[in-house]
N, C-alpha and C positions, 0 to 999 in steps of 0.2 A: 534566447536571443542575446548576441552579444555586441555591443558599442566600443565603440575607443575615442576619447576626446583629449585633445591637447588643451589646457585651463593655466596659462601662464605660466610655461612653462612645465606644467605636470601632465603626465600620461597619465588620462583615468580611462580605465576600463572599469564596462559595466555587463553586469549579468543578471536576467532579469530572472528570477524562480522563487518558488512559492509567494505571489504576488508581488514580491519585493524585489528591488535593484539595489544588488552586490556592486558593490564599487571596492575598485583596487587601482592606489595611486603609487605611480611610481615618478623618481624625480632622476632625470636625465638617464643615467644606465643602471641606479640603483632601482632595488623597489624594496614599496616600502615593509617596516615588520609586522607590522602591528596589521590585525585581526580586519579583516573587510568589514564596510557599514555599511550595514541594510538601512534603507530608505525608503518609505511609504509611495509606491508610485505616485501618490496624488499631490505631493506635495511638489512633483512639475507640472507647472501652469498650463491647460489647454489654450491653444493661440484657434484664434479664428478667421486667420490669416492665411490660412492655408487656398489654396485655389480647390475646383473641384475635381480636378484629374486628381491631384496630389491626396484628398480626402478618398479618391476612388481605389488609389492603391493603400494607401493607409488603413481601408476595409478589406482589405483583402480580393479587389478586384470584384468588388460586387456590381449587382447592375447599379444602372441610374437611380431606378424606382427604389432599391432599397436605402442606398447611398442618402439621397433626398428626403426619405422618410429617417432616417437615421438621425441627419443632421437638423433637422426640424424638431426633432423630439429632445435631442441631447446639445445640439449648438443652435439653440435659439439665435447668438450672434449674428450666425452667418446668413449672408444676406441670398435665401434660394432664387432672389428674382434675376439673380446675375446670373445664372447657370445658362450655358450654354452648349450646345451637343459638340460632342467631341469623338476621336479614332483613336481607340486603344489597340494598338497592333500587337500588343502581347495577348490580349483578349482572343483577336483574331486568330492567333495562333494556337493556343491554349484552348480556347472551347470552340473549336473548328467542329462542324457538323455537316454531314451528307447531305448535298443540297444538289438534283438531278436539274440539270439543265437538259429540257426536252428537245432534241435535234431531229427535226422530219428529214426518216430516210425513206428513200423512191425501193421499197421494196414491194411485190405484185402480193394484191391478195383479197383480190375483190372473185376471180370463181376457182373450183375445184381443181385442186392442183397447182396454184397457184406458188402458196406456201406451206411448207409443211417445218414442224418444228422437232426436236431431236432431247433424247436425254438417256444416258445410260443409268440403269440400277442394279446395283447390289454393292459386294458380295452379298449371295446366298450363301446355305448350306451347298456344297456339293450334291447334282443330282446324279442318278445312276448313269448317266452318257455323259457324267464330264463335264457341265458346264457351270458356269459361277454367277455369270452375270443375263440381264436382259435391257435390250435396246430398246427404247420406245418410240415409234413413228407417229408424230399426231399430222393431220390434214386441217387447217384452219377457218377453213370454207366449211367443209360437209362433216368436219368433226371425225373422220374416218383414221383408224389407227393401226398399227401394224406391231407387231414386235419378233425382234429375232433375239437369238439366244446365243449368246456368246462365250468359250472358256478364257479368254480374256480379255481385256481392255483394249488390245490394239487388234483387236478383228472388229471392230467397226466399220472403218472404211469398205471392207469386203463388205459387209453387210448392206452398205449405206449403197454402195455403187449396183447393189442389186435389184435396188430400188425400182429402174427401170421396166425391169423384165419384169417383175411381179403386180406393178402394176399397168404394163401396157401401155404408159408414156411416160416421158420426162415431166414432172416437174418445174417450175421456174427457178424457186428459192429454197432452200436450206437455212435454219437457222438454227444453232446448237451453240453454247458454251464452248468458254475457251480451255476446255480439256486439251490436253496432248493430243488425243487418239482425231481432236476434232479440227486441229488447225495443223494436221502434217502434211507436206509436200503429196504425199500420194494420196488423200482425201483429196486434194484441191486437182490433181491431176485429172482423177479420175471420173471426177464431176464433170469437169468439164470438156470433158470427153462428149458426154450426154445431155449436155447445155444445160444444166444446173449450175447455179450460183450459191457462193459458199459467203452467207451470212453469219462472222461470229460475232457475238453480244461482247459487249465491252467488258472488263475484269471490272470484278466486286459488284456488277448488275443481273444477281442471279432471279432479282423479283422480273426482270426481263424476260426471262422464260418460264412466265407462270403458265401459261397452258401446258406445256411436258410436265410441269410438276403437280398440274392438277390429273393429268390423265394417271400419273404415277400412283397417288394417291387414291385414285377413284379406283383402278383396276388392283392396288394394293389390298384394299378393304372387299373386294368381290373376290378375289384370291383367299385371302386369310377366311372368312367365314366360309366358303365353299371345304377349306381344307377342314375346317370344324365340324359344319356338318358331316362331314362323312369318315370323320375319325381316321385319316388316312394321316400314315408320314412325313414329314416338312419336306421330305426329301424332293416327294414329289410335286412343287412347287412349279417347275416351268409346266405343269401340265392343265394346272391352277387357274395359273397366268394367261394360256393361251387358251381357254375356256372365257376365261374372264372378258377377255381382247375380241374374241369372236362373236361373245351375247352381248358386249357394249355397241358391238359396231348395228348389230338388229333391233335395239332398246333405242326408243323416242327420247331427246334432252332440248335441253333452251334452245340451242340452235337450231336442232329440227324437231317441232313441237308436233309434228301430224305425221312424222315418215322415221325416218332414220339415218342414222349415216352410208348405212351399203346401201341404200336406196337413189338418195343424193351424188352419191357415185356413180355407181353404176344403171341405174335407173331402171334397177327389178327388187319385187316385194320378197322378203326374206321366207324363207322357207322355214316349217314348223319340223320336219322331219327326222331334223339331225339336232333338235334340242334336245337336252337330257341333262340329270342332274347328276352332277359330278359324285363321284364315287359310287356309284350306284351300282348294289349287288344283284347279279346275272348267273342264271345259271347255263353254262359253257361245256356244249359236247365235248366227250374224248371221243377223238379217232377210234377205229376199231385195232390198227395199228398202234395204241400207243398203251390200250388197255394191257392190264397186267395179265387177266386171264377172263375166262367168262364169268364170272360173278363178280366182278369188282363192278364199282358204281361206273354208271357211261356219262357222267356229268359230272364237272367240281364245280363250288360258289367262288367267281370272282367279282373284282370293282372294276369299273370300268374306269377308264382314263381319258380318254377320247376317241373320236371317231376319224378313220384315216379317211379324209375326202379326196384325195389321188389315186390312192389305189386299193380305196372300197375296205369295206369291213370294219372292224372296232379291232382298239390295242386293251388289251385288260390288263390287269394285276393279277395272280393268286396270292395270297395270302399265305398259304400254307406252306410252298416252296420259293418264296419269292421270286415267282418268275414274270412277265411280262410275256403278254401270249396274245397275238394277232391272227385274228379269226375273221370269218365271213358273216357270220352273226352270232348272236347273242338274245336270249331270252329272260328280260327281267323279274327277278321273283317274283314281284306284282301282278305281275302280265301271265306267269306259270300257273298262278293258283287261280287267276281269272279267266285261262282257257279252260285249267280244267274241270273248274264248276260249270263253265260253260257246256261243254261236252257231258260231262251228268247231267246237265237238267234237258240238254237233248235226246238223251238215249229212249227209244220208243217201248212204251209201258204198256204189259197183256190186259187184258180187263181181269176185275177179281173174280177171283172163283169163291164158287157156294164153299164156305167150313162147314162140316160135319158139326152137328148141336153136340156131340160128344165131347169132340174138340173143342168147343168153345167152355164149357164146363170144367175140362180139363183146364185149361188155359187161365179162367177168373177163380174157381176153388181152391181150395186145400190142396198144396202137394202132396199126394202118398202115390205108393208105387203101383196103386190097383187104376189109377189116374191115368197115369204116365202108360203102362202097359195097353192101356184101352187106345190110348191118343196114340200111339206108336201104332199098331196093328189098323188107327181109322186112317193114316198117313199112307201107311203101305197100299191097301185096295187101294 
């Protein structure tokens, strides 16, 4: 820190370092030769004449509380009964903090469909068909979610406008973040097309869209462990996802503590049929057509991926050729070895027959060949 005092006539400058004030006196355009004097700070007098704004920045802008406890302990002088509150607008400026002033907006969202809330995630890894990213559609009423899969950031709007058709009615409200993809002329066009209203959250209030980022999160963490358990490649991620998305919407939560969300919706109980646990190894006909010749195996082991509910059948993985093979069914190894015990323990059993006492001798004795010859020839009659 540095001073400069005019002292009758003399320019002193001062410099305060290693606890001590360097002084350097110069007289009118000369200065002077001789060696600077260090000075003991303390040998300038505390005044207690100060006010307490002036002691406030004198502390380096502390608060009140400490300022007062300062001055109490070290300037007994001063008299703290005088203090008065005061508006530091450097203060205000300087330790400025986020403070949300709550604004009630008229957006609908008392039943189903009312409002739905929006968020895009990724990048991913690139999956085999290309895509990078997934959209998430939450419903705020029945908790019901949707997700599409996008290869980039500005195919949302397509997505979002398909909204309609996939679930059989419009909508009231939209509410998504102020991304690009989400406040463009052709998003807002085409909403309201379909009479949906395009709700964006205000900039830097992304705790506003905590339900997108909680469904993010939730369907994140059933994604990730499902890919664990079945030791399958990241790659395969949107297949994860929409797994994940589909047994969230049949699984009971806080909002719907006794049903679920495709319940609340749609007002039918979820079917057990097309559960299954992700990656799950099947074993999968070959055509007769595709077989190499007659003795090659007529089954390979794949994982499964999901099940096509459009147009029937399961999509699988091989392994061995990386291929991805859509079939009509599929039979789980589980399920292979428990038909086919099943089928042994059905097969119909003759009653025993009388063993020859020779045969049995043979059987619990000593093996030699005079044994063996006997038991062969009691076999044959």
């Amino acid at each position: 820190m540095m001073l400069s005092l005019v002292v009758r006539d003399h320019l002193v400058t001062t410099t305060f370092h290693n606890d001590c004030w360097w002084m350097n006196v110069t007289v009118g355009e000369e200065t002077s030769s001789p060696p600077l004097i260090a000075m003991n700070p303390l040998s300038f007098p505390v005044t207690s004449k100060l006010s307490f704004r002036e002691w406030h920045v004198r502390l380096g802008h502390a608060s009140d509380k400490v300022v007062r406890y300062f001055l109490k302990k070290h300037v007994p002088s001063f008299e703290i009964k005088s203090w008065k509150l005061f508006y530091c607008k450097v203060c205000a400026k300087s330790k400025s903090t986020h403070q949300l002033a709550k604004v009630c907006v008229d957006v609908p969202m008392d039943q189903p469909l009312d409002l739905l809330v929006s968020n895009i995630m990724g990048p991913f890894s690139q999956d085999p068909q290309g895509f990078w990213y997934l959209l998430t559609i939450h419903n705020h009423v029945s908790t019901y979610s949707i997700v599409y899969l996008l290869k980039w950031r500005s195919d949302a709007p397509a997505a979002i406008a398909h909204l309609a058709v996939q679930l059989g009615t419009s909508p009231k409200a939209l509410r998504t973040n102020n991304a690009r993809e989400f406040v463009s002329v052709s998003l807002t066009t085409a909403l309201s097309k379909v009479g949906i209203s395009l709700h964006p959250l205000l900039p830097y209030l992304l705790q506003e869209n905590g339900e997108a980022k909680h469904l993010n999160r939730t369907l994140a963490d059933m994604a990730r462990a499902m890919l664990s358990e079945s030791g399958m490649p990241d790659r395969f991620w949107q297949f994860a996802y929409a797994l994940a998305c589909y047994l969230h919407n049949r699984l009971p939560n806080r909002q719907c503590p006794s049903s679920s969300p495709h319940q609340v919706l749609y007002g039918r109980s979820p079917s057990i049929a097309t559960l299954y646990p992700f990656g799950e190894k099947d074993i999968v006909h070959i055509p007769a057509v595709r077989q190499p010749n007659k003795l090659a195996e007529r089954g390979i082991e794949c994982q499964l991926l999901k099940p096509l509910l459009t147009s029937g059948g399961w999509l699988l993985w091989d392994p061995a050729s990386n291929w991805m093979i859509h079939l009509e069914s599929a039979v789980p190894t589980e399920l292979y070895f428990e038909h086919k015990e099943k089928a042994i323990n059905s097969m119909p059993l003759a009653k025993d027959i009388s063993v020859p006492e020779i045969l049995k001798q043979a059987l619990v004795g000593p093996i030699n060949t005079t044994g063996n010859r006997r038991a062969s020839t009691s076999l044959i009659k």
